[in-house]
C-alpha positions in Angstrom: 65.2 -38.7 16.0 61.5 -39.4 15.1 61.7 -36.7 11.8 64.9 -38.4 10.9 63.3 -41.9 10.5 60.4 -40.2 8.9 62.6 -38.6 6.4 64.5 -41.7 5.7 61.2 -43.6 5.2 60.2 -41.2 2.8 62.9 -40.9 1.0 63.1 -44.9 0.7 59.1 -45.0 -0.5 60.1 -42.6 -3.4 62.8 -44.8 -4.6 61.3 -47.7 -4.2 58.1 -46.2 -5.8 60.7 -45.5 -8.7 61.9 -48.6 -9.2 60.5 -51.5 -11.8 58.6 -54.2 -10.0 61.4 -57.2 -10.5 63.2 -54.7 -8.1 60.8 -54.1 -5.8 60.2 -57.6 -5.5 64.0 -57.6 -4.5 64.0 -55.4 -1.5 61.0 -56.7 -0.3 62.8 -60.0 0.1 66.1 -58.2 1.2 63.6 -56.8 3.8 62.6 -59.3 4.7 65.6 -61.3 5.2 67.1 -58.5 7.2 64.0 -58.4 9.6 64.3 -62.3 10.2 68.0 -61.9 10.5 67.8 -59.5 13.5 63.8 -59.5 14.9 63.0 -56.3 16.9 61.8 -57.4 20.5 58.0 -57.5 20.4 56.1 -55.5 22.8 54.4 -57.2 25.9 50.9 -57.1 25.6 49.2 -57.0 28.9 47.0 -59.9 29.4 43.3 -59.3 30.0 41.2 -61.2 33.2 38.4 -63.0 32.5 38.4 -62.5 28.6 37.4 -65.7 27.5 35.5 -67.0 30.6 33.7 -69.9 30.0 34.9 -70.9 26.4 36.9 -73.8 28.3 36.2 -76.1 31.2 38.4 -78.6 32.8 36.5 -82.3 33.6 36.7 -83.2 37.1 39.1 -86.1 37.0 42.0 -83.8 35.8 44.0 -84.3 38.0 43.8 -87.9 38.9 47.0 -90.2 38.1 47.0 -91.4 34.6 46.4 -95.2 34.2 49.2 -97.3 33.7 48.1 -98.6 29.8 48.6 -94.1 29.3 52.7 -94.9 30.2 52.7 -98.1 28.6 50.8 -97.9 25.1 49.3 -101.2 25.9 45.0 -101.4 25.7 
């Protein structure tokens, strides 16, 4: 299965490489219109502890109750 996708993408580099630029403008849009049309699922990446430890901080009334001018919009 793997050659066979190889040996289509070849096959559709050459023509493409072939072809004047108006056209190759063309499919890249066609491309690109079939790849929004139908996305390929993205692969999970794994998340990674710790990796930005200390670039935030939280301030210690964070979870108090909001004051009532917050619900309100008054000042």
């Amino acid at each position: 299965m793997t050659s066979q996708i190889l040996d289509v993408t070849k096959a559709l580099i050459a023509k493409l490489q072939s072809l004047a630029p108006e056209q190759q403008q063309t499919l890249l849009d066609f491309a690109e219109f079939l790849a929004h049309k139908h996305p390929q699922p993205q692969a999970v990446q794994q998340r990674v502890p710790d990796l930005n430890r200390g670039e935030i901080w939280m301030s210690e009334d964070f979870n108090d109750p909001l004051p009532d001018e917050f619900w309100t919009g008054e000042e």
